[in-house]
C-alpha positions as CSV (number, residue, x, y, z in Angstrom):
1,X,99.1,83.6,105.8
2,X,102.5,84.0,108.0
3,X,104.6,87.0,106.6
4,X,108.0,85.3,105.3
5,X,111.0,85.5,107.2
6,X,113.1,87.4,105.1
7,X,109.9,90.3,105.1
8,X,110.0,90.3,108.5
9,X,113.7,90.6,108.6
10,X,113.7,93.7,106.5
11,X,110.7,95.1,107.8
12,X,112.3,95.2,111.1
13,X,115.4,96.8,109.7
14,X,114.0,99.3,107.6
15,X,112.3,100.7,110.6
16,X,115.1,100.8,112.6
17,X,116.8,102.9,109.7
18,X,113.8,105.5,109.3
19,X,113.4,105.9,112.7
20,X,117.3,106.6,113.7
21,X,117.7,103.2,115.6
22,X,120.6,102.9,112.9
23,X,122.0,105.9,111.6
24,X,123.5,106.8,108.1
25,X,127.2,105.6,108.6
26,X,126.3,103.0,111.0
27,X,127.8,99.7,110.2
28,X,124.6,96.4,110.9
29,X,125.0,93.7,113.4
30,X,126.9,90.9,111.6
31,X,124.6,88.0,110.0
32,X,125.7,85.8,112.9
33,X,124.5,88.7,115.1
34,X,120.9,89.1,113.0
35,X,120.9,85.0,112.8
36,X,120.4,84.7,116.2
37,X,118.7,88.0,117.3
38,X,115.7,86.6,114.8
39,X,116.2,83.3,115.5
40,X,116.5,82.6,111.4
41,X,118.9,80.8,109.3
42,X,121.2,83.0,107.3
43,X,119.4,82.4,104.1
44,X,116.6,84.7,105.4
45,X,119.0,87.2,106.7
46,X,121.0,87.2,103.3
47,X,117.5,88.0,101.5
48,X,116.5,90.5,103.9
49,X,119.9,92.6,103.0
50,X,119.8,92.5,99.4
51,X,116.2,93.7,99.9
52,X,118.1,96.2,101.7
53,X,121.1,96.8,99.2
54,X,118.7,96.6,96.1
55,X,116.9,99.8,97.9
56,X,119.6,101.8,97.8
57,X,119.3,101.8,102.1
58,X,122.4,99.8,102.9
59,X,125.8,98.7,101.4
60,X,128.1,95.8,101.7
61,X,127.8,92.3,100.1
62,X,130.4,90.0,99.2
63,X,131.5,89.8,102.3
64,X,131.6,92.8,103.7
65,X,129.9,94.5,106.7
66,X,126.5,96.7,105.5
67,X,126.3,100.3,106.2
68,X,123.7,102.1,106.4
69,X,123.3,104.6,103.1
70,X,120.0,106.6,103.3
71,X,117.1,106.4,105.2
72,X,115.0,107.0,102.0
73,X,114.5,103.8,100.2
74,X,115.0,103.5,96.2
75,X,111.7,102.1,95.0
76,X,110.9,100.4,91.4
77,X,108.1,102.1,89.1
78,X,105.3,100.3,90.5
79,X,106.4,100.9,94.3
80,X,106.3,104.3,92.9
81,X,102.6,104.1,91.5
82,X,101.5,102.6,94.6
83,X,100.3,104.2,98.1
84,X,100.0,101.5,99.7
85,X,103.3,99.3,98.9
86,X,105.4,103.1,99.8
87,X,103.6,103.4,102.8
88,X,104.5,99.1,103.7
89,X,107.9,100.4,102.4
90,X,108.6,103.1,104.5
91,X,106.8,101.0,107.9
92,X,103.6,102.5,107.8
93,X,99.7,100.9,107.9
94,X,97.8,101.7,104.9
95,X,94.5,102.3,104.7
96,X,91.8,103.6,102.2
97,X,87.9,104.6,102.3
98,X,86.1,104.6,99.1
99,X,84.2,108.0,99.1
100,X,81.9,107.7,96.0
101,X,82.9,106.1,92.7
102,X,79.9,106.7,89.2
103,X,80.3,106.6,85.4
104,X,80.3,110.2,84.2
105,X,81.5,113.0,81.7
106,X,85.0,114.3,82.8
107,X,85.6,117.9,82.7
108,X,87.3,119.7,80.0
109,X,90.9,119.3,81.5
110,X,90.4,115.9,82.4
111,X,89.2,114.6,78.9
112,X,91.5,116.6,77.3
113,X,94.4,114.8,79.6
114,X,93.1,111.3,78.7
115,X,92.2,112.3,74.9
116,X,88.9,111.7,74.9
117,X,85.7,113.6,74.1
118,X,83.9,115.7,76.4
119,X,81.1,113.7,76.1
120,X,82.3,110.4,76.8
121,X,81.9,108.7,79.8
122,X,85.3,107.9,82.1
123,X,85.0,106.2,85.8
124,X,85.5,108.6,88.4
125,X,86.2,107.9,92.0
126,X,87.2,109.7,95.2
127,X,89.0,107.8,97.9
128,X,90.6,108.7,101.3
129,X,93.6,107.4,101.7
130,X,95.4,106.9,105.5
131,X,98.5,106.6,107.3
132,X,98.1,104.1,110.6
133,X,94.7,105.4,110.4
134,X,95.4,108.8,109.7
135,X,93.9,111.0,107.2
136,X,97.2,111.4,104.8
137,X,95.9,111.6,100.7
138,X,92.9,112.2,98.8
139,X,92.5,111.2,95.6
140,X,90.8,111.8,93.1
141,X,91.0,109.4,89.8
142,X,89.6,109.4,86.6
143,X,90.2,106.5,84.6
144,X,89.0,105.9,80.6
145,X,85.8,103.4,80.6
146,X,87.3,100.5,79.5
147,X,89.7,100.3,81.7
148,X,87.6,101.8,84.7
149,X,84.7,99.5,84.6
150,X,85.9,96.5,86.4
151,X,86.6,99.2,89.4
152,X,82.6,99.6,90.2
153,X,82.3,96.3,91.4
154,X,85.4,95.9,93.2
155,X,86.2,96.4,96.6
156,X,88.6,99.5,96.6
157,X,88.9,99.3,99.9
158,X,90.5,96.5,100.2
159,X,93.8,97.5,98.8
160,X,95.8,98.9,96.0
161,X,94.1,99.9,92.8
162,X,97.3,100.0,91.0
163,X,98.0,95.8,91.8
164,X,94.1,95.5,90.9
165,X,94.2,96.9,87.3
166,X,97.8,94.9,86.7
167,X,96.2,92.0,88.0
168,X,93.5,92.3,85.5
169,X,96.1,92.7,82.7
170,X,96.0,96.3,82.2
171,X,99.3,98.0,80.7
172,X,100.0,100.3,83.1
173,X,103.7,101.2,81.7
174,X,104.1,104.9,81.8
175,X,103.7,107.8,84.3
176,X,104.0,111.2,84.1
177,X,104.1,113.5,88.1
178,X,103.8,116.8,87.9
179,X,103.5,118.5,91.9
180,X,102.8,121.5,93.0
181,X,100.8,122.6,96.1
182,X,97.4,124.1,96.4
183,X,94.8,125.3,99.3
184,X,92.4,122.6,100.7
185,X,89.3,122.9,99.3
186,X,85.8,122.0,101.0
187,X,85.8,118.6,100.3
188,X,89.6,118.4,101.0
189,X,89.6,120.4,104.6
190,X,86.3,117.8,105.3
191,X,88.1,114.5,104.5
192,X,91.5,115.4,105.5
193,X,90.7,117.2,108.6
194,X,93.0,120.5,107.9
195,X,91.5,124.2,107.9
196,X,89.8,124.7,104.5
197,X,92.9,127.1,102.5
198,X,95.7,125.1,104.4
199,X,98.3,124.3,101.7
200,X,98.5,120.7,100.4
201,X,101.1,118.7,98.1
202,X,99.1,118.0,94.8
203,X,100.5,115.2,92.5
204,X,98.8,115.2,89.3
205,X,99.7,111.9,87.5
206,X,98.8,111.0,83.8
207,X,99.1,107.3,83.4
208,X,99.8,105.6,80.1
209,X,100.2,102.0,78.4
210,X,103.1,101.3,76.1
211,X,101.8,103.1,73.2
212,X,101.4,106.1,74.9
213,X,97.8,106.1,75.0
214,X,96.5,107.4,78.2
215,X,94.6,105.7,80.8
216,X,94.0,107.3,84.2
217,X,94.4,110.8,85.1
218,X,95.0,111.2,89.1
219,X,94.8,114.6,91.1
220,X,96.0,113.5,94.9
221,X,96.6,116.2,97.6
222,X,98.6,115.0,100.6
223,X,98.4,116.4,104.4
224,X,102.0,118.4,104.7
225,X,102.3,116.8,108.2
226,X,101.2,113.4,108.0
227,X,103.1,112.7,104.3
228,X,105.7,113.9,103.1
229,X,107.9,113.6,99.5
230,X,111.3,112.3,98.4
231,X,112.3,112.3,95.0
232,X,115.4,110.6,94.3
233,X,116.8,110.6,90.9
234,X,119.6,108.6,89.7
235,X,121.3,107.1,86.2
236,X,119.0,104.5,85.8
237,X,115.8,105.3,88.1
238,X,113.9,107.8,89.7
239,X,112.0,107.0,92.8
240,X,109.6,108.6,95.0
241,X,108.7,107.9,99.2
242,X,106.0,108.8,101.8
């Protein structure tokens, strides 16, 4: 299916702004300018720059000439849950390879995270997550049964597990990040291709519905040089990039 117009429109520009093309305090071409360099109508155009406005990257609007802001983007929460729609984002290729997935006990920490028993079982998977086909992430996810189960069967390396569970209904509503950075361990230096002890950025993420009950525990570890971490916070949002 043909990427929309308007996508394409920002897409373009939002590469342009994280790659320097157009620099913070530089004002866009005029929408009669982008019209015709796209060869679009200016409805398109229009809904390409509040795309633009509503992430915090550009100015402007009634009238007036957009500037360029920042060349981090703001995100919403579940741009902020997902690799692969911050990577899309910020103009990279996503990509992920399933490592192993099984039904087992957590450890301690982890079932004490998600409030359950030692002894239940949780699904637990380990997947390899890449930037234009670069090692970037691994992740390692444990998520309570019930919500885990439909995971097994599905093909996790097809996208974002984040957009499957929604899609499925789950109430994925609250998130709690904690980062820090640790040395790469076996696994780690194999899958990420880094020295075993090189540094990585960890983000442990506790995941909760509504009611505060927890869902999914995360531990990712990011390769410094291919990922890197923005936090943004503001009145009303905080937001996170790769």
């Amino acid at each position: 299916m043909a990427t929309p117009m308007h996508r394409s429109i920002a897409a373009e520009l939002r590469q342009r702004i994280r790659t320097g093309a157009m620099k913070v305090g530089e004002s866009l071409p005029s929408e009669a300018r982008l019209c015709e360099e796209f060869t679009a109508s200016r409805g398109p155009v229009r809904q390409a720059l509040a795309a633009l406005r509503d992430e915090g990257l550009i100015s402007g609007g009634q009238g007036k000439r957009a500037v360029v802001l920042d060349v981090v983007a703001a995100q919403p929460f579940e741009t902020f849950m997902s690799f692969t729609r911050r990577a899309e984002v910020t103009g990279h290729a996503p990509g992920q390879r399933l490592q192993e997935i099984a039904l087992r006990r957590p450890g301690p920490e982890v079932a004490a995270a998600l409030q359950i028993d030692p002894e239940d079982l949780a699904v637990q998977l380990v997947r390899l997550r890449l930037l234009d086909g670069r090692p970037a992430m691994l992740e390692r996810m444990t998520y309570i049964e019930a919500v885990g189960r439909p995971l097994i069967d599905a093909d996790l390396d097809a996208g974002s597990i984040y957009a499957l569970l929604s899609e499925r209904g789950v109430d994925l509503h609250s998130a709690r990040h904690t980062f820090d950075a640790v040395p790469a361990d076996a696994l780690d230096a194999r899958l990420l291709d880094v020295p075993e002890g090189q540094p990585l950025l960890r983000e442990r993420r506790l995941t909760t519905d509504a009611q505060g009950v927890p869902l999914g525990w995360s531990d990712d570890r990011y390769r410094a040089d291919v990922a890197t971490v923005t936090v943004t916070n503001t009145r009303s949002a905080r937001t996170m990039m790769l």
